[in-house]
C-alpha positions as CSV (number, residue, x, y, z in Angstrom):
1,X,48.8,173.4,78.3
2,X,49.5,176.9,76.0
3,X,53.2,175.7,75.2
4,X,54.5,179.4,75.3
5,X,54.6,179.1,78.8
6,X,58.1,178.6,79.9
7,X,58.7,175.3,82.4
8,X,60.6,176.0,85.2
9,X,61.0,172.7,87.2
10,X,62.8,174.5,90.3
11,X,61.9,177.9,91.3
12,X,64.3,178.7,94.4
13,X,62.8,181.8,96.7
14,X,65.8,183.9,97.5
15,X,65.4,187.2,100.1
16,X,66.4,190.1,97.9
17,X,67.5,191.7,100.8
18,X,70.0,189.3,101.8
19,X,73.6,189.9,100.0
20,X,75.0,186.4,100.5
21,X,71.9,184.9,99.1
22,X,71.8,186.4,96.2
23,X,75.2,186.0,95.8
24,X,75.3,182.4,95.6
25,X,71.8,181.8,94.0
26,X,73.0,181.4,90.5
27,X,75.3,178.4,92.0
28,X,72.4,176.1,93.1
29,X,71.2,175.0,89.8
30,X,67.7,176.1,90.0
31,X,65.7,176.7,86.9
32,X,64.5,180.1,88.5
33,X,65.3,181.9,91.2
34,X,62.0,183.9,93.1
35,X,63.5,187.3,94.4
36,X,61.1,187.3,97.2
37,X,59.4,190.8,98.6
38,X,57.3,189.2,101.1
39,X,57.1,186.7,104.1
40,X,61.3,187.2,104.2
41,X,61.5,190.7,104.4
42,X,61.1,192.3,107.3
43,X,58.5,195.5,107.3
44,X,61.2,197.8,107.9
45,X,63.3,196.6,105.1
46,X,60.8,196.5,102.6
47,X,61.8,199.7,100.4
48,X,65.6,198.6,100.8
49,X,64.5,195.4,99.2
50,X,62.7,196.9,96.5
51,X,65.5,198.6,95.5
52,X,67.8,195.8,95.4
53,X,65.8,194.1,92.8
54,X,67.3,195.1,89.7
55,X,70.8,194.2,90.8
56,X,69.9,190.7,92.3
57,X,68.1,190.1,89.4
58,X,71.2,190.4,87.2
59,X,73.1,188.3,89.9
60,X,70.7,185.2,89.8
61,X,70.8,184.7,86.0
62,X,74.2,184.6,86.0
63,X,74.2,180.8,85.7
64,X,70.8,180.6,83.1
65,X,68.4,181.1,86.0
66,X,65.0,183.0,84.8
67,X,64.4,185.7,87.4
68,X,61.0,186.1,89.4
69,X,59.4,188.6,91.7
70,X,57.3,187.7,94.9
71,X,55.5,190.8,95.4
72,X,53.0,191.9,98.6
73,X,49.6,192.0,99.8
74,X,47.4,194.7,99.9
75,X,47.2,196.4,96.5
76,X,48.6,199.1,98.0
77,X,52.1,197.5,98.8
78,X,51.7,195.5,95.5
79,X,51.5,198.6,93.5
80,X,55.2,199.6,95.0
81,X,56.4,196.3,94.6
82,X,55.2,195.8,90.6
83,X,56.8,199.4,89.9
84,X,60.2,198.3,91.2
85,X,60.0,194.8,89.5
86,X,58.7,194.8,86.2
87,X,61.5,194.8,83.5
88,X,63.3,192.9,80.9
89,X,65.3,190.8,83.6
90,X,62.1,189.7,85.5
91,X,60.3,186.9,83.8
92,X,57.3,186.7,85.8
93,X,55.7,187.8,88.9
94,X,54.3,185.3,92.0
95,X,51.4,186.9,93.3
96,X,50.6,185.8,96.9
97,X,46.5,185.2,99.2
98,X,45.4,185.2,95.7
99,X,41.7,184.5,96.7
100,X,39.9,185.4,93.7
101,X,40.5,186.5,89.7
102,X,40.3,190.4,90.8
103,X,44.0,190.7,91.9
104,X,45.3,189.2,89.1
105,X,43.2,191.2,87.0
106,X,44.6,194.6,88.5
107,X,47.8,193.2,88.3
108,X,47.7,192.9,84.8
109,X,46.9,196.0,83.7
110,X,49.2,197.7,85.8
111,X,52.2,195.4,84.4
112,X,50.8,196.3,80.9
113,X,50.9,200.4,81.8
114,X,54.4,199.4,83.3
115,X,55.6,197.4,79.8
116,X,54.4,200.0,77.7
117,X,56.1,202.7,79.7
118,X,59.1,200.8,79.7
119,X,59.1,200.1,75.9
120,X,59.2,196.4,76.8
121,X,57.1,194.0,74.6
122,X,53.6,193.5,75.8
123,X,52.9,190.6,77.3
124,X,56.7,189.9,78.8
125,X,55.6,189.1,82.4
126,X,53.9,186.7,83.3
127,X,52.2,185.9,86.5
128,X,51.3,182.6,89.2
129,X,48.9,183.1,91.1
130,X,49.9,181.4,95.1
131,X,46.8,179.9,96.7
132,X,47.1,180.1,100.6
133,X,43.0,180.4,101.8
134,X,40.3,178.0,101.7
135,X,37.9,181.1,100.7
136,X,39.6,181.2,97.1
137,X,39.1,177.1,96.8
138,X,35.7,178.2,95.1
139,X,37.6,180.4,92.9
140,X,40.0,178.5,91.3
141,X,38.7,178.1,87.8
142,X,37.9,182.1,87.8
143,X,41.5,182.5,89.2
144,X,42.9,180.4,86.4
145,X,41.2,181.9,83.5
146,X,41.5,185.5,84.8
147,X,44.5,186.7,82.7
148,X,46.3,185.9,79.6
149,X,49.6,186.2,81.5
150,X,48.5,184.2,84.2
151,X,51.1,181.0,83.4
152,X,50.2,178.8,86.6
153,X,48.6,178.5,90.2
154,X,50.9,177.1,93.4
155,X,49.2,175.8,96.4
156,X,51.0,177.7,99.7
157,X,51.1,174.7,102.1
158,X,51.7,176.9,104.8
159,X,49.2,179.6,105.0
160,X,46.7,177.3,103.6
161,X,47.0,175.1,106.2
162,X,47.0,178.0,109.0
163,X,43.8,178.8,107.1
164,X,42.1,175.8,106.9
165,X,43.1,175.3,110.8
166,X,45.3,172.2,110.0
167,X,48.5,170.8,109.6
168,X,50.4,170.6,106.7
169,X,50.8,167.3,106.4
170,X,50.5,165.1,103.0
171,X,47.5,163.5,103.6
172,X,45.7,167.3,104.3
173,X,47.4,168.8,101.2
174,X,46.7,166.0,98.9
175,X,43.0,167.4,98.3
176,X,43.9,171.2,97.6
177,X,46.5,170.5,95.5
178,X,44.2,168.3,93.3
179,X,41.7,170.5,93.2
180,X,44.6,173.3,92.2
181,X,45.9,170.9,89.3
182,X,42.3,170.2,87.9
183,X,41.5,174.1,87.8
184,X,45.0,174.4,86.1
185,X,44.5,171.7,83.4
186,X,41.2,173.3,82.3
187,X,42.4,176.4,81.8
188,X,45.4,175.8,80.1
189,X,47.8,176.5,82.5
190,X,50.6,175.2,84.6
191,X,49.7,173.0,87.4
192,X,53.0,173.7,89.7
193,X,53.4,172.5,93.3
194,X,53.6,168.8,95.6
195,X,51.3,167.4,98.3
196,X,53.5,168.3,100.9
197,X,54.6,171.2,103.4
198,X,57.4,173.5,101.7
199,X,59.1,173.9,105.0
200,X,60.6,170.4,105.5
201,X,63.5,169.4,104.1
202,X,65.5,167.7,106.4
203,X,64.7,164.3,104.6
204,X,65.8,164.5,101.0
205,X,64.4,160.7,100.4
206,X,61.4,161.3,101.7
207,X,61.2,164.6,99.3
208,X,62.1,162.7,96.2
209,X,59.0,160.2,97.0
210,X,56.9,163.4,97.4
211,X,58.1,165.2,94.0
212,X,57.8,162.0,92.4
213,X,54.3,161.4,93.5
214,X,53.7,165.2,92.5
215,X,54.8,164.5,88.7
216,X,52.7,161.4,88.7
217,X,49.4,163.7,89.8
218,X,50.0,166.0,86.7
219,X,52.4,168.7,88.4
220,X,55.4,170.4,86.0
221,X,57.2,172.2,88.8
222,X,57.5,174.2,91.8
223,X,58.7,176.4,94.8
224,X,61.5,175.2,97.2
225,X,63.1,177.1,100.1
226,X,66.2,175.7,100.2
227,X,69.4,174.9,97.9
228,X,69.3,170.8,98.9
229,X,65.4,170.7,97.6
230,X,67.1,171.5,93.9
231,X,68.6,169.0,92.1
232,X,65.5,166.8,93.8
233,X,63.0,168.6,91.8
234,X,65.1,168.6,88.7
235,X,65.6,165.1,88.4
236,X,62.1,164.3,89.8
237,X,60.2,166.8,87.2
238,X,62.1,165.7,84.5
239,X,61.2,162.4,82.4
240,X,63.9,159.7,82.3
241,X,65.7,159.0,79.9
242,X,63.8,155.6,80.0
243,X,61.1,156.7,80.6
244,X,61.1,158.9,76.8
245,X,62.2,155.8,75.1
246,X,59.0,153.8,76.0
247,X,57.2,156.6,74.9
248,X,58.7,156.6,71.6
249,X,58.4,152.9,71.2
250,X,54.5,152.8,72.5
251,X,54.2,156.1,69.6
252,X,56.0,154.2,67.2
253,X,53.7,150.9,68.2
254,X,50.6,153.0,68.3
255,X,51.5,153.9,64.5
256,X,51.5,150.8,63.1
257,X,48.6,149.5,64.8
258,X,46.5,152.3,63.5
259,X,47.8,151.3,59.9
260,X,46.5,148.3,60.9
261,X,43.4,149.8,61.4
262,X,43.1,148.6,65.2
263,X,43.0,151.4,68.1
264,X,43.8,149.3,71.1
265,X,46.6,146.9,71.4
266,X,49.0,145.3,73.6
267,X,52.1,146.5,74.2
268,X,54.6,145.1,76.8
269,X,52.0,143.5,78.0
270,X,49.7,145.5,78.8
271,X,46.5,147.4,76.8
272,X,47.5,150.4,75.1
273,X,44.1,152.9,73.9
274,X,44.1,156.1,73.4
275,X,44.5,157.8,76.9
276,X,47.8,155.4,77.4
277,X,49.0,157.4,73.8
278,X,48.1,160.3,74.8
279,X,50.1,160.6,78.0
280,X,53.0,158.6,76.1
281,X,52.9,162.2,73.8
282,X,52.3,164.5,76.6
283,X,55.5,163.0,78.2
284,X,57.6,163.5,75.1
285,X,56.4,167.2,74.9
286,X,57.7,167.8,78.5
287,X,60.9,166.3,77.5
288,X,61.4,168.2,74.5
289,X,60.5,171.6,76.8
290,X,62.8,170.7,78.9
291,X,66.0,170.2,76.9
292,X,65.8,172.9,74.7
């Protein structure tokens, strides 16, 4: 992954429009907070909201929290949105339907215009693309290589389910969400989301098992609706503190064995090549992100 690319684990959408939920966003302990234009806001509330985003934005970092924008489909509305949201307080910008590289493409430039405009530094927003059709499934290694600012793709269990005229259990999501990781992975980018429905979280143990399973497929990080679905994701998409000593020890194992000349060996009882080292130092790279 291109390790300029900040890792949120926890990226808590938050309607802009709301007062009391921006007021108390920077007190969950999300690594972001999403200011979100779209599915909460009301039609009739839109311009209000877009208005509002330079002051929440402010408000959410109060506690360390990077700011993000949801934005709207069509261009059209996206083009409002990206005018009132691009600026030195707003990391990056979550781009919803995302069905093909196109959008992000348009997107890009206009963010660039705005930057420039602005007298920001080129390049200061970044994007994530949300997947939420089974049309852009085909798509997803154009999607991910589309953009230099393009940081990471997010399945949207929701739509995508409506789409794909299912529900969004587990066992449906497990597939697009792989697919989504593999596309990411290739292209450099962050794979961000967890085989499972967004919506639910009235079982927080249930939740942990699904974040955990979502680290072990390859996933950094990703969207949550509500304040309980935090600390969850922040503990389950951070490596233990056990878990980075056996990484140093099998590193530090791995070491000598190659001064010994041999490439393989046992360690802890079990076979240790190659592939086992090289998650051991992808593990310790997410660690270090993570802490500084």
């Amino acid at each position: 992954m291109k390790s300029a690319f900040p890792v949120w684990r926890s990226m808590l959408f938050v309607p802009v429009h709301v007062d009391k939920f921006v007021a108390k966003a920077h007190e969950r302990g999300a690594d972001a907070c999403i200011l979100d234009l779209e599915d909460s806001v009301p039609l009739a509330q839109k311009a209000l909201a877009r208005a509002m985003v330079p002051t929440a934005a402010v408000q959410v970092m109060k506690s360390g929290a990077a700011a993000l924008v949801r934005v709207n489909q069509p261009w059209e509305a996206m083009t409002e949105d990206l005018r009132a949201a691009v600026g030195e307080r707003v990391r990056a910008i979550v781009l919803p339907k995302v069905v093909d590289g196109d959008i992000v493409r348009k997107a890009a430039v206009l963010i660039a215009d705005l930057e420039g405009a602005r007298g920001m530094t080129q390049g200061h927003t970044l994007l994530i693309a949300q997947i939420e059709d089974v049309e852009a499934l085909p798509n997803l290694d154009a999607i991910a290589t589309s953009s230099p600012r393009l940081m990471g793709m997010i399945l949207g269990s929701e739509d995508f389910s409506a789409s794909a005229g299912m529900e969004p259990i587990a066992e449906a999501l497990f597939a697009p969400n792989q697919q989504i990781a593999f596309a990411c992975r290739r292209a450099g980018i962050l794979p961000l989301g967890f085989p499972g429905s967004i919506a639910d979280f009235s079982d927080l143990e249930k939740f942990r098992a699904t974040i955990q399973q979502a680290r072990q497929l390859g996933f950094v990080g990703a969207f949550c609706i509500h304040p309980s679905q935090v600390p969850v994701m922040n503990e389950g998409f951070m490596p233990s503190a056990a878990e980075v000593a056996h990484a140093q020890n099998l590193l530090a194992a791995n070491e000598a064995a190659l001064r010994e000349g041999r490439s393989a060996f046992q360690y802890n009882g079990k076979m240790v090549d190659p592939p086992v080292v090289a998650r051991a130092q992808e593990l310790l790279r997410r660690s270090r992100q993570l802490t500084i």
